[in-house]
C-alpha positions as CSV (number, residue, x, y, z in Angstrom):
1,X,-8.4,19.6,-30.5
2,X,-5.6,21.8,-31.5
3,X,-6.6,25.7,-31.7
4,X,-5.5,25.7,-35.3
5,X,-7.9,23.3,-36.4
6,X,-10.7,25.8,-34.9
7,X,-9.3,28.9,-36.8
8,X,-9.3,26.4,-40.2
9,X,-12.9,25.4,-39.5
10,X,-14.0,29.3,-39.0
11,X,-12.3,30.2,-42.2
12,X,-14.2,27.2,-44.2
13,X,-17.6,28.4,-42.8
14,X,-18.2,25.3,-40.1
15,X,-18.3,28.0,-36.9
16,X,-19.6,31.2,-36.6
17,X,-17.7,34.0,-34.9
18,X,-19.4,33.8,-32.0
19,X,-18.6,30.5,-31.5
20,X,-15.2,30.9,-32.5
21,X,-14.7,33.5,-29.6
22,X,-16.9,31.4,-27.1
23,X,-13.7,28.4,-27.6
24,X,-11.2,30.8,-27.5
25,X,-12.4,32.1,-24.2
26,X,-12.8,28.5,-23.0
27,X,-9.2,28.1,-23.9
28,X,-8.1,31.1,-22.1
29,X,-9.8,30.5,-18.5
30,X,-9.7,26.6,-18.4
31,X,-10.7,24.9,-15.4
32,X,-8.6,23.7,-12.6
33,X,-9.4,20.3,-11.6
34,X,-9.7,19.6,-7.4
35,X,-10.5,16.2,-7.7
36,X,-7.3,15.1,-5.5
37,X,-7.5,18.0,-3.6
38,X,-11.3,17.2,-2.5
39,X,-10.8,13.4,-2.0
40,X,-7.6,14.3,0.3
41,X,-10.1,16.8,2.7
42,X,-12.8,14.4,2.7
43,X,-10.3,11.5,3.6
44,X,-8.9,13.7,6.5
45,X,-12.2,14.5,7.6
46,X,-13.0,11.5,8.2
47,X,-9.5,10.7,10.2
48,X,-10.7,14.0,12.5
49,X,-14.2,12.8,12.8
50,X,-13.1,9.3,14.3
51,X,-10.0,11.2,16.3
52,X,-12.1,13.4,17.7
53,X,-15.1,11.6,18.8
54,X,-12.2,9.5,20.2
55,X,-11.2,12.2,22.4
56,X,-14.1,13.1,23.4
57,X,-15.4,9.4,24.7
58,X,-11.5,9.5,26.5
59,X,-12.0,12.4,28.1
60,X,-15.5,12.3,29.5
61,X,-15.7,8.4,29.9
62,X,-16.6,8.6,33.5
63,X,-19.6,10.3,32.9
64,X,-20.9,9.2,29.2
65,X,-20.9,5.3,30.3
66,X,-19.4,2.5,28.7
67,X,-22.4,1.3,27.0
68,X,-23.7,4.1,25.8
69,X,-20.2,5.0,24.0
70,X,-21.2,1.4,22.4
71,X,-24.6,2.3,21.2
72,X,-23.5,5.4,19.8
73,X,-20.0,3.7,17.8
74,X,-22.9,0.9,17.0
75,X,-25.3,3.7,15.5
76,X,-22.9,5.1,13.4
77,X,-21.8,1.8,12.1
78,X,-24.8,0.6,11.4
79,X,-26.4,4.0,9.3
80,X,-23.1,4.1,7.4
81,X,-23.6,0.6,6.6
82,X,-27.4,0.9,5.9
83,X,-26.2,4.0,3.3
84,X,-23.7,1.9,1.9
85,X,-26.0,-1.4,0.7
86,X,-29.1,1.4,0.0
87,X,-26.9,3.3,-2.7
88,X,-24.5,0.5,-3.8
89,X,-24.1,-0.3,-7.8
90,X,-24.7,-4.0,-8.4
91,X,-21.5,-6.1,-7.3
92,X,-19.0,-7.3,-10.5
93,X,-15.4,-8.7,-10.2
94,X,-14.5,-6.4,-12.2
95,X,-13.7,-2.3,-11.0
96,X,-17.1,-0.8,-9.9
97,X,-17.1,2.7,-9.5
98,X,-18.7,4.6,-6.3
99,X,-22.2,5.8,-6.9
100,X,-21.6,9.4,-5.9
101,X,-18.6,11.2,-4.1
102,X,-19.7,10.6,-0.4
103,X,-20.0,7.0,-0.7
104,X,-16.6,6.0,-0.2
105,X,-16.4,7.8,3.0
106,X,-19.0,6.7,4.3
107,X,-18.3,3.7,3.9
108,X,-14.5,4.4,5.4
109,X,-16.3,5.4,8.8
110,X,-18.3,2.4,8.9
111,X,-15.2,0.1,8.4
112,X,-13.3,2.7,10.9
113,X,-16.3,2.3,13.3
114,X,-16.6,-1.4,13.2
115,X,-13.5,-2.4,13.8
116,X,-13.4,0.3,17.0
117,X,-16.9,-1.4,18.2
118,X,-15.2,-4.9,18.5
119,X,-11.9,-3.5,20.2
120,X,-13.8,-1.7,22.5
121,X,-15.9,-4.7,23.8
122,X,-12.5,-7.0,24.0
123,X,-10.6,-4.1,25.7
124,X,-13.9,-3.7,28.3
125,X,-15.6,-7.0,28.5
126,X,-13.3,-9.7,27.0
127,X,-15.9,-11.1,25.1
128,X,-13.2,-13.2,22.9
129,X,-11.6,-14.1,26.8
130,X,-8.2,-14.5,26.0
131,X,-8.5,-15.3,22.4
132,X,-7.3,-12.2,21.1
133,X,-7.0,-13.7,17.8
134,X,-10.5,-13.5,17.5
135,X,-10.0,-10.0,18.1
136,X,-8.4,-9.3,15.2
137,X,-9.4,-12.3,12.7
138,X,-13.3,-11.4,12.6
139,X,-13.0,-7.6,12.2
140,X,-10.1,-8.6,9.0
141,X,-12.7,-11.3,7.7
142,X,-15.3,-8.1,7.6
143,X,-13.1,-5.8,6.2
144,X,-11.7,-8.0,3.8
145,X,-15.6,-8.7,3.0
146,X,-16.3,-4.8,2.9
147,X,-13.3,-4.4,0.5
148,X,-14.4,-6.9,-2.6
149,X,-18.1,-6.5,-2.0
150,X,-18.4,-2.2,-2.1
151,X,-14.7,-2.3,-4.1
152,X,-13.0,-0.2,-2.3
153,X,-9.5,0.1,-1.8
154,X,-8.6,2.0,1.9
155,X,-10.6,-0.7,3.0
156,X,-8.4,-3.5,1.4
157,X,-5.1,-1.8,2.7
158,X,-7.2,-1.8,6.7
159,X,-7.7,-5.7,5.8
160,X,-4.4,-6.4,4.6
161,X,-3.1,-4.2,7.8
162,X,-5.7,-6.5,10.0
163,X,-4.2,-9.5,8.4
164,X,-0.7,-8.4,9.2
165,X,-1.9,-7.7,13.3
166,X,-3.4,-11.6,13.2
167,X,-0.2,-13.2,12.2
168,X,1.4,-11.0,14.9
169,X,3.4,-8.6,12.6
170,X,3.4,-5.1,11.6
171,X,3.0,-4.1,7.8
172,X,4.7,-0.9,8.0
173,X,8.6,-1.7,7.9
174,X,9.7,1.4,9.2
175,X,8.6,-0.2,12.5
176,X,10.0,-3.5,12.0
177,X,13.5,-1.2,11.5
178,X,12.8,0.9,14.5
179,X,11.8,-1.4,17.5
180,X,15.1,-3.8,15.9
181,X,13.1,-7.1,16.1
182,X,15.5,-8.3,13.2
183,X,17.1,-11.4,15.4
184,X,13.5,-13.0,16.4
185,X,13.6,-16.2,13.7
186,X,9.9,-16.4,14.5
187,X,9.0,-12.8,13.6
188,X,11.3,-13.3,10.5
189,X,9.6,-16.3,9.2
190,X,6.1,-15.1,10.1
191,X,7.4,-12.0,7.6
192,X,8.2,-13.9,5.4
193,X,5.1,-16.1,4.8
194,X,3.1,-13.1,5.5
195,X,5.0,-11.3,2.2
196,X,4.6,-14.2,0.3
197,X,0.6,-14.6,0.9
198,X,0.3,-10.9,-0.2
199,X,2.8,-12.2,-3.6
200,X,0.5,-15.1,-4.2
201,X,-2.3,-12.9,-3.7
202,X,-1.3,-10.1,-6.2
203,X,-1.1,-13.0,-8.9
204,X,-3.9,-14.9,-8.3
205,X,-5.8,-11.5,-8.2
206,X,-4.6,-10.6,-11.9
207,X,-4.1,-14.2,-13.2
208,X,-8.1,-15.1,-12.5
209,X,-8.7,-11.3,-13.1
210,X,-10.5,-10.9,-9.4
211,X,-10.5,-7.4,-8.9
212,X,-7.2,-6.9,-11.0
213,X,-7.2,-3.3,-9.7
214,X,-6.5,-4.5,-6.3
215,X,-3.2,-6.3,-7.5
216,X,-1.0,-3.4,-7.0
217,X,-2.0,-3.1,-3.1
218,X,-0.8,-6.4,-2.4
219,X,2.1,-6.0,-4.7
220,X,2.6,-3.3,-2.8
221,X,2.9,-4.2,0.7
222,X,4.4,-7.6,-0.3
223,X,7.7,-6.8,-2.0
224,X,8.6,-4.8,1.1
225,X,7.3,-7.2,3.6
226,X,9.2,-9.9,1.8
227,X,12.3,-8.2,0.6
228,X,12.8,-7.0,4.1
229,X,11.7,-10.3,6.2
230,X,14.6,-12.1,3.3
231,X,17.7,-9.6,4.1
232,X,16.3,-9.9,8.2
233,X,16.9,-13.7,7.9
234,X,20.5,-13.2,5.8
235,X,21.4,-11.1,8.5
236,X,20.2,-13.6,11.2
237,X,22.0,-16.5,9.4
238,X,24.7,-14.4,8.5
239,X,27.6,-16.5,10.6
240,X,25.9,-20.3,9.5
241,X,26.3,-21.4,6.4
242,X,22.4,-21.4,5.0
243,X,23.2,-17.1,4.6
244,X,23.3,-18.4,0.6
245,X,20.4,-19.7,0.7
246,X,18.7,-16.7,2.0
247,X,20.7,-14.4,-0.7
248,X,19.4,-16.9,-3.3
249,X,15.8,-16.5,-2.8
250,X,16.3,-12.5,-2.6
251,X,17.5,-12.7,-5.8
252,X,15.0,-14.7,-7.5
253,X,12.5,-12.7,-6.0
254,X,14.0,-9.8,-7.4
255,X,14.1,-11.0,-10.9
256,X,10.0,-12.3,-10.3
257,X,9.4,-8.8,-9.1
258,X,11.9,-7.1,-11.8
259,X,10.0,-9.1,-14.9
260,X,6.6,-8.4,-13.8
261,X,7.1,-4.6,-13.0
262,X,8.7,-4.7,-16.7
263,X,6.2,-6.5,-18.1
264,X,3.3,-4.1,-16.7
265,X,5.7,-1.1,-17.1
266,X,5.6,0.4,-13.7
267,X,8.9,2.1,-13.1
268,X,8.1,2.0,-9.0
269,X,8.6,-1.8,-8.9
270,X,11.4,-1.5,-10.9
271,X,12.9,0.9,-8.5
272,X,12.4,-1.4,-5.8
273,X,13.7,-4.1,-7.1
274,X,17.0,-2.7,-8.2
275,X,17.2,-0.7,-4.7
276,X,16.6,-3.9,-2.8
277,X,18.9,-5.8,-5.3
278,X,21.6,-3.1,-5.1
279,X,21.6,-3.6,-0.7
280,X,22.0,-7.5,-0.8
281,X,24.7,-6.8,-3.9
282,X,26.6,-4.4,-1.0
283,X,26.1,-6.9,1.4
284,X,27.7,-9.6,-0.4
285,X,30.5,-7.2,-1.5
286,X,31.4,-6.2,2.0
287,X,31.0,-10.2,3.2
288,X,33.8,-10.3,0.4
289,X,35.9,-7.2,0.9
290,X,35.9,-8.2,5.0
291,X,38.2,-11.1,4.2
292,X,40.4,-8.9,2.3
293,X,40.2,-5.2,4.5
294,X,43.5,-6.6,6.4
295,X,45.6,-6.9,3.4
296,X,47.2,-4.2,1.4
297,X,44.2,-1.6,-0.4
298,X,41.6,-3.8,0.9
299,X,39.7,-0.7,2.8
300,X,40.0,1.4,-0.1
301,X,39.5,-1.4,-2.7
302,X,36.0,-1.7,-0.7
303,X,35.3,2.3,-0.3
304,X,36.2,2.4,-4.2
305,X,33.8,-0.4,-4.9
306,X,30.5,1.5,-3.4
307,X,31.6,4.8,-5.2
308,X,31.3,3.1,-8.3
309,X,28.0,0.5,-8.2
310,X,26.4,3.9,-6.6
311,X,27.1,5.4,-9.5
312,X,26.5,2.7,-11.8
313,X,23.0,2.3,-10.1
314,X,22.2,5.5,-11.2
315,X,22.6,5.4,-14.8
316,X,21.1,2.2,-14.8
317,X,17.9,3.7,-12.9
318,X,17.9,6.4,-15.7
319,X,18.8,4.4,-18.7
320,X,15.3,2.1,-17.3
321,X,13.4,4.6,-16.8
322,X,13.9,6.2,-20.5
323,X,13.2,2.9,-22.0
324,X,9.7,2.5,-20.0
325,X,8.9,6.0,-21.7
326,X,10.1,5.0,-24.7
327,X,7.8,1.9,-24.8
């Protein structure tokens, strides 16, 4: 409520001038919220708690013992888990909130410990032999598990990063540009089904409304996986005549990505989509320009030609992103 409206209601009699001074006060020293503030600290406290106790089984390994570092990553596993099920609201496909502020980190070092326990008996004892598969497919079954069960979405993003380390890729593409793995067809493909799983799974998730809230994590992770894995395999097929074919699906996942992100007005999809869009546009410019660079004003024609979409891009982004407000 406006302050006006107070002032009209202490003139007609409704508050006294007590109170009228009590909600100007309020007004005056408001409070300042630390909600994202709090959740960050607890979040890296948990990050130093699992670092550090790493640290410290590193450094004094020799004397601790192996499987007495197993008991102890086994303990904590287990009492966060034993928490987590104690204090947990009823389960619901729906959006379940956490019972009280601690729970979700709790739960975070039990996922965190977990998966830890298992590596550490493969990495010691090979109990999966030289499955290492196994390795990495039970502890993203669990975590998966942990995710839709206790609703909780760090969790999901560990599972959807297990699932990623099973198929033998990495979901972060800044590493997939680093280590320049871009001419390994089997990595590219594997990229590409994995995006596409994490697609599928972002509809499925809102179409059958299964956790809707989850859709935007595999949304997430999917558009770049895939978007990326599509222009790798252009790139790979750039001299053979199937390049089109790769261009073609980039583009009709960029108007799949481009309606939905309109349709559920999220501006950061859009972004991606026309940043993505705008690279394989450039591409296929430059495949043009090429053929014509040797000829009279082709270099410039081209140089002109990425002045101008660049700025084009722009005012398109802004002339978007008014409309989303506007709607």
């Amino acid at each position: 409520m406006e302050p006006e409206i107070y002032n009209k209601l202490h003139a007609e009699g409704y508050i006294s001038d007590s109170s009228l001074e009590k909600i100007r006060q309020k007004h005056l020293h408001q409070l300042f919220s630390v909600h994202w503030e709090l959740k960050t600290l607890l979040y890296l406290g948990v990050m130093l708690l699992s670092g550090g106790l790493g640290i410290l089984v590193y450094k004094n390994i020799d004397t601790i013992g192996h499987q007495a570092i197993l008991a102890f990553i086994a303990l904590v596993c287990i009492g966060c888990f034993a928490y987590c099920f104690k204090h947990k609201h009823p389960f619901s496909w729906g959006k379940v909130k956490s019972p009280n502020t601690g729970f979700d980190y709790i739960l975070l070092l039990g996922s965190i410990s977990m998966v830890t326990f298992v590596g550490y008996l493969q990495f010691q004892y090979q109990v999966f032999g030289l499955n290492y598969g196994m390795a990495t497919f039970i502890p993203m079954l669990a975590l998966f598990f942990i995710a839709y069960y206790f609703d909780h979405l760090g969790i999901l993003s560990m599972a959807i990063a297990s699932l990623a380390l099973w198929m033998g890729v990495s979901v972060t593409p800044k590493k997939l540009l680093a280590y320049g793995t871009f001419n390994n067809k089997e990595i590219i493909f594997t990229y590409v089904l994995f995006g596409a799983m994490l697609l599928v799974a972002a509809y499925l998730t809102q179409r059958f409304d299964i956790k809707k809230h989850f859709k935007f994590s595999y949304h997430h992770y999917g558009v770049h996986v895939a978007f990326i894995s599509l222009l790798a395999g252009y790139f790979e097929y750039y001299d053979s005549p199937y390049y089109i074919l790769w261009m073609a699906v980039i583009f009709a996942l960029a108007v799949y990505v481009y309606r939905d992100a309109y349709k559920e007005k999220s501006f950061y999809f859009i972004l991606l989509t026309i940043l993505y869009s705008y690279f394989a546009s450039c591409c296929l410019m430059f495949r043009v320009m090429y053929f014509m660079a040797n000829s009279t004003g082709g270099a410039e024609l081209l140089f002109l030609g990425f002045i101008l979409s660049a700025i084009g891009l722009i005012f398109l982004i802004i002339n978007i992103n008014k409309k989303l407000k506007a709607a």
